[in-house]
Residue, then its C-alpha position, 0 to 999 in steps of 0.5 A: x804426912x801432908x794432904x792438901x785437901x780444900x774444905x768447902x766454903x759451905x763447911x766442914x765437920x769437926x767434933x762437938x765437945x772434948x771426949x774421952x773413951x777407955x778400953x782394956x786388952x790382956x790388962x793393957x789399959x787404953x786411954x783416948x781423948x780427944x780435942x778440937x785443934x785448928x793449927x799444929x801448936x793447939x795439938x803440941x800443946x794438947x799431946x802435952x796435956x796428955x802426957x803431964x796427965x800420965x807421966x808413968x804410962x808407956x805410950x802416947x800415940x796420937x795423930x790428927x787432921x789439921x788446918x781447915x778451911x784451909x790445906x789440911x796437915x796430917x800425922x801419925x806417931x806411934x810413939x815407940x810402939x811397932x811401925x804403923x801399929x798406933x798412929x795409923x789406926x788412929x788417924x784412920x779412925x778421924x779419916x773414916x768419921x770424916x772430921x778435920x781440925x781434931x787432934x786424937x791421943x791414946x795412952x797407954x799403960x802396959x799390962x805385961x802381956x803382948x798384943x802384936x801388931x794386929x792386936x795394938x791396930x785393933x786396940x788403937x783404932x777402936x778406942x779412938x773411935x769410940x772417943x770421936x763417937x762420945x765427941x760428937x760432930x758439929x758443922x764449922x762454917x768459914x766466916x769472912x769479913x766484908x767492909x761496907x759503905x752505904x747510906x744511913x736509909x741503907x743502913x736501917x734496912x741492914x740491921x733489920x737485915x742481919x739475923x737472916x744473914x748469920x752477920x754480926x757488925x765489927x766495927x762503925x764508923x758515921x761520917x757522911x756515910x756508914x762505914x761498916x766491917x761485917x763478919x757473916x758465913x762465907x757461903x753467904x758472902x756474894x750474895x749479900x754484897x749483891x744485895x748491898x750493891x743493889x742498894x747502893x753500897x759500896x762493898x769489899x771484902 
């Protein structure tokens, strides 16, 4: 399935670190892990992962919200398991943390007894919740590039100036002027080029 919804330039919330989480139901061992995944080829490549690290388990069930800061990609598989019973609860799980560009996998090895749709729902959901919980989330801020032209007078005042803007320089480049190619927060893209103008810079994203 496809959502385009549109992260703002203020941010979005993704995880913090790789996790893990582990749950045992009728002696069905459940395996989550999780992983930061910006376009759909990290999350081909972490599923992959998944499966090489357990080639004998039975299921590998994942879903994941990809694409941020821009129109977001989501799916759910359930990978052999009954229609709706995996994949959904695990996507369902990234949706209620409210997180973006995550790619959530739980494996699973059979204990020989069944759960039933409801019971694999539970299953599936609660131990991607509780690998997104061990994960963490953390505030990804868009960056954007902006090329500059200024004076070299300007250009002092704008290295003094950097650190408050979370801006770093790219590239340099002295003729007659400055010319620089900056990367700074995108929140904080027009007000820094109201202020470049202001003292005579020349600016474009």
């Amino acid at each position: 399935m496809n959502s385009q919804g549109q992260q703002g330039q203020d941010g979005f919330f993704t995880i913090a670190r790789p996790a893990e989480a582990e749950a045992v139901r009728l002696r069905s061992r459940f395996l989550g892990a999780c992983a930061y995944a910006a376009d759909l080829e990290q999350v081909r490549q972490f599923v992959n992962s998944r499966r090489s690290a357990h080639p004998q388990a039975n299921h590998h069930c994942y879903a994941y919200r990809v694409g941020a800061p821009g129109p977001l990609q989501e799916f759910a598989s359930d990978q052999g398991e009954p229609s709706g019973s995996a994949g959904r609860p695990i996507l369902a799980a990234i949706r209620s943390s409210n997180l973006v560009n995550v790619v959530v996998v739980v494996t699973r090895y059979f204990g020989g007894h069944k759960l039933g749709v409801r019971g694999l729902i539970e299953a599936y959901g609660d131990v991607a919740r509780l690998c997104l919980e061990a994960a963490g989330r953390r505030l990804e801020r868009p960056r954007a590039r902006l090329q500059v032209e200024l004076a070299y007078a300007s250009y002092e005042f704008l290295l003094r100036r950097l650190p408050d803007w979370d801006a770093r320089i790219l590239s340099a480049d002295f003729t007659s002027q400055v010319h620089l190619v900056l990367e700074l927060p995108a929140a904080l893209l027009p007000a820094l080029q109201e202020q470049l103008r202001g003292l005579g810079a020349a600016c474009q994203p």
